[in-house]
TIKOL-691360 format. One line per 10 residues: number of its first residue (from 1); their letters; for each residue x, y, z of C-alpha. Coordinates in Angstrom, 2 decimals, decimal comma, always signed. Each point is the difference from the previous one (the first is absolute). Example, Ala and Ser with C-alpha at 12.3 -4.5 7.8 and 13.67 -1.06 7.14 Angstrom:
2
1 = as = +12,30:-4,50:+7,80 ~ +1,37:+3,44:-0,66
//
This chain:
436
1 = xxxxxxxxxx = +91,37:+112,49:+88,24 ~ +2,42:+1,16:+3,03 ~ +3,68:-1,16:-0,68 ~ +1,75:-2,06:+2,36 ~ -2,72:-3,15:+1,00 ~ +0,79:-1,36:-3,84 ~ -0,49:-3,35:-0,58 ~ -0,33:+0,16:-3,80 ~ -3,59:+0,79:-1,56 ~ +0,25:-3,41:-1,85
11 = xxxxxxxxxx = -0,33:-3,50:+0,63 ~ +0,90:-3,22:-2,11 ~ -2,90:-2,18:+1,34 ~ -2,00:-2,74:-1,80 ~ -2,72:+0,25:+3,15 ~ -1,99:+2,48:+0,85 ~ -2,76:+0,03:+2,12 ~ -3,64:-0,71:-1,15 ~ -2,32:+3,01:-0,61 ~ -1,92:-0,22:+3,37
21 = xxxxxxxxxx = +2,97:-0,51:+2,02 ~ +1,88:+3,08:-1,68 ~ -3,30:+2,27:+0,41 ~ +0,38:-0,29:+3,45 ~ +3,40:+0,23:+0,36 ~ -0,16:+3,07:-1,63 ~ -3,47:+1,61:+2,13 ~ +2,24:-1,07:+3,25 ~ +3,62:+1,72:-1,18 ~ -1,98:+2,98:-1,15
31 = xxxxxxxxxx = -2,19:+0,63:+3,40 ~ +3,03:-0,56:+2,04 ~ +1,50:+3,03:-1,65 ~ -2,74:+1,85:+2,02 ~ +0,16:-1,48:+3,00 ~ +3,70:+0,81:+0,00 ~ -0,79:+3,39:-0,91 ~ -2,71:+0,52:+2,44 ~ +1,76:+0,78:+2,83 ~ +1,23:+3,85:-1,94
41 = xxxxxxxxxx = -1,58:+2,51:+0,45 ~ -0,94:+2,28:-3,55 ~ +3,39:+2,11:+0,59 ~ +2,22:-3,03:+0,54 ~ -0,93:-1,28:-3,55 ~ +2,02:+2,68:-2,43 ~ +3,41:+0,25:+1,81 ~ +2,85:-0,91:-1,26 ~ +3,14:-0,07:+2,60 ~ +2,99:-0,83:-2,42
51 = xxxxxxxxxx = +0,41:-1,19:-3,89 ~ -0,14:-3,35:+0,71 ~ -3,48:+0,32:+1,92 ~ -3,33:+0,24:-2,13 ~ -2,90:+1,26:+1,85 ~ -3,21:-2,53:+0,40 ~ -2,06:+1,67:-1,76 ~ +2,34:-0,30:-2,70 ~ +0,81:-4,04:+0,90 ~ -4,16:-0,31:-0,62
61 = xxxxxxxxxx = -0,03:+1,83:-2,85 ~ +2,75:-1,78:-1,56 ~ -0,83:-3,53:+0,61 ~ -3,18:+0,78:-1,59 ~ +1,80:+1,79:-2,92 ~ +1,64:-3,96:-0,47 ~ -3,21:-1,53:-0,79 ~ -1,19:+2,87:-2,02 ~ +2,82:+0,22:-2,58 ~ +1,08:-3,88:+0,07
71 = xxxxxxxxxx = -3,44:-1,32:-0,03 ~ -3,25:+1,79:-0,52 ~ +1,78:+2,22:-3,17 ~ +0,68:-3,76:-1,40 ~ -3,47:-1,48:+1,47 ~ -2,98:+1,93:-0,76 ~ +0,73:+2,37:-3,08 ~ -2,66:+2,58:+0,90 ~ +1,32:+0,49:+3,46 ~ +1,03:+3,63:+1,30
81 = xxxxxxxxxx = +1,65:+1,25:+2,47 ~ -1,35:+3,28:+2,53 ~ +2,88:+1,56:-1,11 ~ +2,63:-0,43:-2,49 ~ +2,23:+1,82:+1,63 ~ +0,17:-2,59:+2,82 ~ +2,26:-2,14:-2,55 ~ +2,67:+2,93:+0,02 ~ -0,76:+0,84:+4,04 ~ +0,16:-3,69:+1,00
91 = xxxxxxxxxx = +2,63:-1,97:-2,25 ~ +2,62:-0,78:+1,91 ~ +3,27:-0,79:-1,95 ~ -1,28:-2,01:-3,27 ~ +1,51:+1,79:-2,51 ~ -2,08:-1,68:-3,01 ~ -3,10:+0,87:+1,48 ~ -0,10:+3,62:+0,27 ~ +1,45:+2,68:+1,56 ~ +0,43:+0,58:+3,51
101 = xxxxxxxxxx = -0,25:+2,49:+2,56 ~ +3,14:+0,76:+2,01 ~ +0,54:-2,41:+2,75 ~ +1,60:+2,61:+2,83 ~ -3,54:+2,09:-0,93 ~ -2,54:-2,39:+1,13 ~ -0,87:+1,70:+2,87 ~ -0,79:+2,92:-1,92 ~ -2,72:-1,11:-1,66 ~ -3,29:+1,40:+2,28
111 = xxxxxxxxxx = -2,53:-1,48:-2,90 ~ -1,79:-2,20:-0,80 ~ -0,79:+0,18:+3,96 ~ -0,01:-2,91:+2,25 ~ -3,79:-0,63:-0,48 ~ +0,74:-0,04:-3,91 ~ +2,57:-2,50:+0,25 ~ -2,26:-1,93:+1,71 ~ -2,70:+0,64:-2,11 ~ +2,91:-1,45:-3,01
121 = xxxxxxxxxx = +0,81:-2,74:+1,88 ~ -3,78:-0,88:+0,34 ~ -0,78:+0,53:-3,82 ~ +3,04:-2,27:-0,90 ~ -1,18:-2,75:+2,55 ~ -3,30:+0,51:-2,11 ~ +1,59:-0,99:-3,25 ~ +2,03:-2,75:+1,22 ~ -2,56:-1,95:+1,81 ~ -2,12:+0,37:-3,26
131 = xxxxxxxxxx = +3,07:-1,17:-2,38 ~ +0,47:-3,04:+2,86 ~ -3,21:-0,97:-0,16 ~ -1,02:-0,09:-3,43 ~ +3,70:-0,72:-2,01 ~ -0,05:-2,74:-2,43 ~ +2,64:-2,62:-0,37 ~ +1,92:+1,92:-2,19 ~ +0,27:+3,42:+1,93 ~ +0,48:-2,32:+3,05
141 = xxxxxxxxxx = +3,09:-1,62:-1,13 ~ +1,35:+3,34:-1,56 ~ -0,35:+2,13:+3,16 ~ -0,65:-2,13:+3,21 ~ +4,17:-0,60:+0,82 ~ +0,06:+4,09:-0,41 ~ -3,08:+0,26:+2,51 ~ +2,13:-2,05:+2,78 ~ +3,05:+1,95:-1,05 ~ -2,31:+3,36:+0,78
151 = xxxxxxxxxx = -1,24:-1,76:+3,26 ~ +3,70:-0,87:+1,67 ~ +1,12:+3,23:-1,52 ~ -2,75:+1,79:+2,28 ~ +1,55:-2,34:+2,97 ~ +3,20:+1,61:-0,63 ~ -1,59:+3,69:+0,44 ~ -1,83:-1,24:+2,80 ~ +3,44:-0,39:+1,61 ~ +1,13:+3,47:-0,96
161 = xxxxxxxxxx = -3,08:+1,60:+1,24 ~ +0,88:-1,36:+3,17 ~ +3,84:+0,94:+0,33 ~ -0,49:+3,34:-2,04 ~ -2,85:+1,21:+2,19 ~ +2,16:-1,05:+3,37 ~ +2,74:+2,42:-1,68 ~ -2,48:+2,55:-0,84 ~ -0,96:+0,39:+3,82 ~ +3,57:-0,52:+0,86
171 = xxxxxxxxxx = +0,55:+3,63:-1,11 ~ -2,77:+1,35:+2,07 ~ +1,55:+1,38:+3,82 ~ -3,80:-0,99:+1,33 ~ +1,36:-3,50:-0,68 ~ -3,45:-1,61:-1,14 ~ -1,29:-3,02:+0,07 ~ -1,41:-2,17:-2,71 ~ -1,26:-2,49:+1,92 ~ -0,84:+0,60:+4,31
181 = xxxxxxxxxx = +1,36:-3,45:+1,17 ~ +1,08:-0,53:+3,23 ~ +3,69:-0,60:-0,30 ~ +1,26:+2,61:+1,84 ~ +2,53:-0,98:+2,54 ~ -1,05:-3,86:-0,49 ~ +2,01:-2,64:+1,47 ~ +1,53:-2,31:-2,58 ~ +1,09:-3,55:-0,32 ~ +3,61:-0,55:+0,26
191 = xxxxxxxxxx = +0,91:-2,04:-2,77 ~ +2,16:-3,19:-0,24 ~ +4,04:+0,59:-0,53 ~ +0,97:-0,55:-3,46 ~ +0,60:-3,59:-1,15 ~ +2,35:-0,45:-3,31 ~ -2,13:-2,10:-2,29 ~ +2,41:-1,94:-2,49 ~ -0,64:-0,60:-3,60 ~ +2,37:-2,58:-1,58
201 = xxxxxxxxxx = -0,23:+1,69:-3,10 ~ +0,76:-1,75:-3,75 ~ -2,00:+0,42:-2,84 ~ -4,00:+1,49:+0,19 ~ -2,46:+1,33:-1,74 ~ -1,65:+3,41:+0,37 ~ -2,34:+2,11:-1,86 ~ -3,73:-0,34:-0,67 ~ -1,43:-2,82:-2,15 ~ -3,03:-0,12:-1,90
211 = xxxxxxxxxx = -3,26:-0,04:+1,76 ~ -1,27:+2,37:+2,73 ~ +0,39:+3,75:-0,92 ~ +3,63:+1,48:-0,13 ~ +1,56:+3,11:-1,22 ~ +2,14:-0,26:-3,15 ~ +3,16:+0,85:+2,35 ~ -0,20:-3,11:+2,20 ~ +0,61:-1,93:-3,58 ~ +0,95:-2,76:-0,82
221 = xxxxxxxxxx = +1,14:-2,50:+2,34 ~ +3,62:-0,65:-0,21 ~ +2,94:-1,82:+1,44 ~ +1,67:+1,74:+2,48 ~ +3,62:-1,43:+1,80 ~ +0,14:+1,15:+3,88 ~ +3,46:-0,86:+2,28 ~ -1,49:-1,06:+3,47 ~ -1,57:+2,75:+2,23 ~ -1,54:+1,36:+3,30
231 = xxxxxxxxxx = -3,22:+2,21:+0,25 ~ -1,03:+1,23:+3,07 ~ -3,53:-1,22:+1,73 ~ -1,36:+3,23:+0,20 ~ +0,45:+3,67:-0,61 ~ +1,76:+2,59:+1,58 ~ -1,56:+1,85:+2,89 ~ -0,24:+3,52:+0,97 ~ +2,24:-0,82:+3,23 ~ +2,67:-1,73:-2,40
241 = xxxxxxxxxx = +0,24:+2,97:-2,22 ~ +0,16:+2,27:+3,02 ~ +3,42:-1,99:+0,87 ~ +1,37:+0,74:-3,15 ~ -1,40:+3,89:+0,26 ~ +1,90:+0,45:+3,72 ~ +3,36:-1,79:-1,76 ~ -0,40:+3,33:-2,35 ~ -1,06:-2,21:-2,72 ~ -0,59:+3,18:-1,78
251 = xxxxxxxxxx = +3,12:+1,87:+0,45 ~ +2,19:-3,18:-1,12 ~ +0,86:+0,31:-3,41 ~ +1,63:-3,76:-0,14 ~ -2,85:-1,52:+0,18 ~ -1,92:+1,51:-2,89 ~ +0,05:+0,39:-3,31 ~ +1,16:+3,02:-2,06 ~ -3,28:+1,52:-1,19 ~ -1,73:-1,35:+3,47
261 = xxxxxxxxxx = +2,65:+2,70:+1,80 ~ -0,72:+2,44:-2,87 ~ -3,73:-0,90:+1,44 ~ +1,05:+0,75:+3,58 ~ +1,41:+2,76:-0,03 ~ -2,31:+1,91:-2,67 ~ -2,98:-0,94:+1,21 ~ +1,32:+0,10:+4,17 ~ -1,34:-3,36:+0,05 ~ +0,19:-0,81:+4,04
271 = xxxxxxxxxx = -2,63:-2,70:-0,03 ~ -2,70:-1,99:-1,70 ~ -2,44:+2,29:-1,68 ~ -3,09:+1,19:+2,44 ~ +2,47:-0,38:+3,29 ~ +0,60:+2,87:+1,69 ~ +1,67:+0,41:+3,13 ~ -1,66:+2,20:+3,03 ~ +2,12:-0,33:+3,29 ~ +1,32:-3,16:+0,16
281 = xxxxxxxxxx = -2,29:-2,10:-1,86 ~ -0,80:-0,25:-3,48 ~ -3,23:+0,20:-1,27 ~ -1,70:-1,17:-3,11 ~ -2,42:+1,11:-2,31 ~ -2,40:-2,26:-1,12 ~ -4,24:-0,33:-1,51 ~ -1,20:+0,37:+3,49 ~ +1,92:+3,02:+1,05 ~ +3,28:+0,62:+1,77
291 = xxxxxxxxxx = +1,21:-2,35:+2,68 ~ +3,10:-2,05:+1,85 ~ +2,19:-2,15:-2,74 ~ -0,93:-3,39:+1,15 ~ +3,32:-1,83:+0,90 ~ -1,11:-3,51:-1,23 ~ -1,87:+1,02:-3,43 ~ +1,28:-0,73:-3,49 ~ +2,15:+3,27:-0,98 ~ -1,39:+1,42:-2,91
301 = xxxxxxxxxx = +0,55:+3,28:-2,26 ~ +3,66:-0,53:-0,48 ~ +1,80:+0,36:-3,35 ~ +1,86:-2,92:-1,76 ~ +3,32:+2,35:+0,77 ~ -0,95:-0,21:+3,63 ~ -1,21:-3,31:-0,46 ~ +3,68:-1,41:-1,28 ~ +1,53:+2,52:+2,50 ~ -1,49:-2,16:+2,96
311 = xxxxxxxxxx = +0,73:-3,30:-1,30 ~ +3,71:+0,96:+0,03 ~ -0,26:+1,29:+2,86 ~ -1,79:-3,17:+1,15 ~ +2,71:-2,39:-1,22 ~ -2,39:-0,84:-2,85 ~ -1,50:+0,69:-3,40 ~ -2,86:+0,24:-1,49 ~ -1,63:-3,19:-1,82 ~ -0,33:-0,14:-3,99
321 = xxxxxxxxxx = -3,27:-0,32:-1,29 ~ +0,90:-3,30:-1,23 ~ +0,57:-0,95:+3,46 ~ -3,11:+1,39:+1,52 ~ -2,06:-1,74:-2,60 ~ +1,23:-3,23:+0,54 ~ +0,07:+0,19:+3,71 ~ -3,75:+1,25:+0,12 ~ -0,67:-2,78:-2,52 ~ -1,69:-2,07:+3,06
331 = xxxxxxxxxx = -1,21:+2,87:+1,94 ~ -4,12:+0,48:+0,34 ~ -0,74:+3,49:-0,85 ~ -1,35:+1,13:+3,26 ~ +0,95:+2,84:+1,08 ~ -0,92:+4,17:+1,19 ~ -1,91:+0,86:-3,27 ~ -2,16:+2,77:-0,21 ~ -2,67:-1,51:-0,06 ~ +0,44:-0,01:+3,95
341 = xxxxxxxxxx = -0,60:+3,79:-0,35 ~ +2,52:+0,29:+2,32 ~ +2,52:+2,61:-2,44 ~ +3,18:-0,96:+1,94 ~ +2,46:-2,70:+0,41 ~ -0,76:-2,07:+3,28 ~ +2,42:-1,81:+2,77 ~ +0,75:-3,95:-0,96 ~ -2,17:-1,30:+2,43 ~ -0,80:-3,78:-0,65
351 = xxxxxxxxxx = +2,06:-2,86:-1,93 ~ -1,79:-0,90:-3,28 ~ +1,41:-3,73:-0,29 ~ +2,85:+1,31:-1,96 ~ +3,70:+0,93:+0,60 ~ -0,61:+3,13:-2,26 ~ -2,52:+2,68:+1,59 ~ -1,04:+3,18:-1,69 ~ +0,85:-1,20:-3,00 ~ -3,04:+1,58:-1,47
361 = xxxxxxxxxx = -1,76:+3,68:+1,13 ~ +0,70:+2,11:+2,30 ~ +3,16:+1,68:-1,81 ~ +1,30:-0,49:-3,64 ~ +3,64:-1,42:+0,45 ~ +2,57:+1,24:-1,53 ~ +2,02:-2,19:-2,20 ~ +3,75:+0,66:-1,52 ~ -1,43:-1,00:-3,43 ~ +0,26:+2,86:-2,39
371 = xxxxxxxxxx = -3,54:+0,46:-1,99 ~ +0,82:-1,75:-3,59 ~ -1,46:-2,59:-2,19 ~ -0,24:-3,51:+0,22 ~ +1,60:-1,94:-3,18 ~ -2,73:-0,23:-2,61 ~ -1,81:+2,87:+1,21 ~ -1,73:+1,63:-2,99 ~ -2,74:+3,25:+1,00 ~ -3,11:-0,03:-2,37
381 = xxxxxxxxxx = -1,00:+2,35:-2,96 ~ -2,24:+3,36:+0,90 ~ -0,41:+2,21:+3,13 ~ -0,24:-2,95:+2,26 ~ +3,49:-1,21:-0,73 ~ +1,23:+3,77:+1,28 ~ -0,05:-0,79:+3,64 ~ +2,43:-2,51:+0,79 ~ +3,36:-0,32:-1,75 ~ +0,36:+3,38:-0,67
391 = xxxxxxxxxx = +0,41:+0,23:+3,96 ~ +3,08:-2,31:+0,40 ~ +2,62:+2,35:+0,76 ~ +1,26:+1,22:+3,28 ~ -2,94:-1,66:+2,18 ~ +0,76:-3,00:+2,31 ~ -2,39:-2,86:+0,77 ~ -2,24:-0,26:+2,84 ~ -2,17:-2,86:+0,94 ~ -2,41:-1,87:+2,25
401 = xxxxxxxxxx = -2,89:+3,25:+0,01 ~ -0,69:+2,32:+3,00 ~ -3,19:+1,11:+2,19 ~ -0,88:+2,18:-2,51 ~ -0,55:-3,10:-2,32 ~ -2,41:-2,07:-0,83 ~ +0,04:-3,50:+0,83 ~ -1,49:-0,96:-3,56 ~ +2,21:+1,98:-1,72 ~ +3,31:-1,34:+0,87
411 = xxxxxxxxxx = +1,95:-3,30:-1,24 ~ +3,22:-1,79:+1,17 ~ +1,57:+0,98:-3,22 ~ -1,78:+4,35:-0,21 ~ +3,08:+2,18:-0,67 ~ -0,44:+3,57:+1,57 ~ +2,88:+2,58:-0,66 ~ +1,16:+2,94:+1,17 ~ +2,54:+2,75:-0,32 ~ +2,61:-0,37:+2,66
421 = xxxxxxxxxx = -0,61:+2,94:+1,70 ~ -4,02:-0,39:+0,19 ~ -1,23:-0,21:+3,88 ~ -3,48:+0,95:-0,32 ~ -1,40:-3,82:-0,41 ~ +0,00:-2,42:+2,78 ~ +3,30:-1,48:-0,67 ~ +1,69:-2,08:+2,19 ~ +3,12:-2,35:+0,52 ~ +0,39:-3,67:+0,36
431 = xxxxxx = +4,31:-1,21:+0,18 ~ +1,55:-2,36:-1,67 ~ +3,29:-1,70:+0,55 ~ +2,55:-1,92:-2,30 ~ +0,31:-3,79:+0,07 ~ -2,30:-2,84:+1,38
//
């Protein structure tokens, strides 16, 4: 598993889904891995651009690897893997299961080929379906939660296929495209000014609650205290973050924070990443090729340091997560998933009944809520208990899911975090303002 999309790998529900339902929840996750590798050709499959970035075929081969040592080794004693070596090759960061390959090297590993790790993916589809179908009570109760764990977990590297594979191409001068759609140059919908939506504040609850799937992090509910606040109705645009870009947002140290100007001026930050500036316009990167940044879209791939940096500069802040999760509390989640297949934030272009908009897709939002756990919070025994609260230290909360997300996958209470320097992930900004 990839770092960085964690939601634990553990969840404290008393319902899971019924054996039919979760056998085709699981054939439907697994075949949209393929269709959202489909678009690569067999050379775009093995790069990897940068540490953080796995390449797909290593995202399919690991997501498989899940099922294979947290299910099938438990389920069906005689089972075998085509190669042992896949549980070295394809671990990600589980320390009690095995050793692992280095993560930086991944794109150094030529074999198994891309037709073998289909070939794995195909013989571990095999064995699952059979387990599935033919479990007793017994094994059912024992290993179906893990199964749905192993399902949203593939969700998760769904998502990183996506934004890895857009900073794969990134690198290349041809400036590729993913997808052909016809965005280029496209006339956009100016969105509505920004209304301040107040939130009286006083004592709520947040956190997940026993029921529908949730990742260990997101429990348990708990009592939170909030002083009145303002969020903003939407997210920042491309044209609003140009503002603060011609005010030399990034050559005004006031307005950020220490290690954010350590972050400017190391990596010669000058804009979000994937802008580039050719004349005097800037142009973005994005899955269907170079073209104009769109004035009215959702900004995305900025920092959390960049992030904060605006909202100064705004005469803002950023919300808590506390406050996000209340406010979205009555929100629908409707929203840019991808799903839509469209692979990039989109202009605000209708009212959906509510004062909040965006509050879900599009862009992750950054939150001022530093990545720690909620009072009670207690990770499992074994490997599976590895992936959460060993992470909560120097990452900061995001929430609300992106277009690289799917729209079954997120909740009003998923946690995503990041390091504060992290850009390659559609990540966004929503404001937030003291007082009612």
């Amino acid at each position: 598993m990839a770092t960085n999309t964690k939601a634990s790998e553990n969840n404290n529900n008393d319902k899971t889904l019924s054996a039919e339902s979760l056998t085709q929840f699981y054939k439907t996750v697994r075949e949209f891995s393929h269709t959202l590798a489909e678009p690569l050709q067999i050379e775009d499959y093995v790069i990897q651009s940068m540490p953080d970035v796995s390449p797909t075929k290593w995202h399919l081969a690991h997501t498989s690897w899940f099922f294979e040592t947290f299910v099938l080794s438990k389920a069906i004693p005689e089972y075998k893997s085509p190669n042992p070596q896949y549980a070295y090759l394809f671990n990600s960061y589980y320390v009690q299961a095995g050793g692992r390959h280095l993560r930086p090297k991944r794109g150094l590993i030529s074999r198994p080929t891309v037709e073998e790790t289909y070939h794995y993916r195909n013989h571990v589809d095999e064995s699952m379906l059979q387990f599935m179908e033919n479990a007793n009570k017994k094994e059912w109760n024992e290993l179906s939660s893990v199964i749905e764990i192993g399902i949203h977990h593939e969700q998760q590297h769904q998502e990183l296929i996506v934004t890895d594979i857009k900073h794969v191409l990134s690198e290349n001068p041809l400036n590729p495209e993913y997808i052909n759609k016809q965005n280029k140059g496209r006339s956009s919908h100016k969105p509505e000014d920004i209304v301040w939506v107040s939130f009286e504040g006083g004592v709520s609850i947040i956190g997940h609650e026993d029921g529908e799937f949730g990742y260990d992090n997101e429990y348990p509910s708990h009592k939170v205290y909030l002083n009145p606040y303002k969020l903003g109705s939407r997210l920042v645009t491309n044209a609003e973050y140009l503002e603060f870009i011609k005010d030399g947002g990034y050559e005004t140290p006031e307005v950020w924070l220490s290690e954010g100007w350590v972050a400017v001026e190391t990596n010669n930050w000058k804009a979000p990443l994937y802008w580039q500036q050719s004349s005097d316009e800037w142009m973005q990167f994005t899955l269907a090729g170079l073209r104009k940044v769109e004035p009215d879209e959702p900004l995305t791939h900025v920092s959390y340091f960049e992030a904060d940096a605006y909202a100064r500069w705004a005469g803002s802040r950023l919300p808590t997560e506390a406050e996000w999760e209340v406010a979205a509390a009555s929100v629908p989640i409707e929203g840019n998933f991808v799903d839509n297949m469209n692979f990039h934030p989109t202009p605000l272009k209708k009212s959906n009944g509510h004062p909040l908009k965006q509050m879900f897709g599009d862009v992750w939002e950054w939150t001022q809520s530093a990545y720690s756990s909620y009072p009670g919070f207690k990770t499992l025994p074994g490997a599976l208990g590895e992936y959460n609260g060993k992470f909560m230290c120097n990452q900061m909360v995001l929430r609300g899911g992106s277009c690289a997300t799917s729209k079954s996958h997120i909740r009003k209470t998923y946690r995503n975090f990041f390091p504060t320097d992290a850009r390659w992930q559609f990540m966004g900004i929503r404001l937030a303002k003291d007082g009612g």
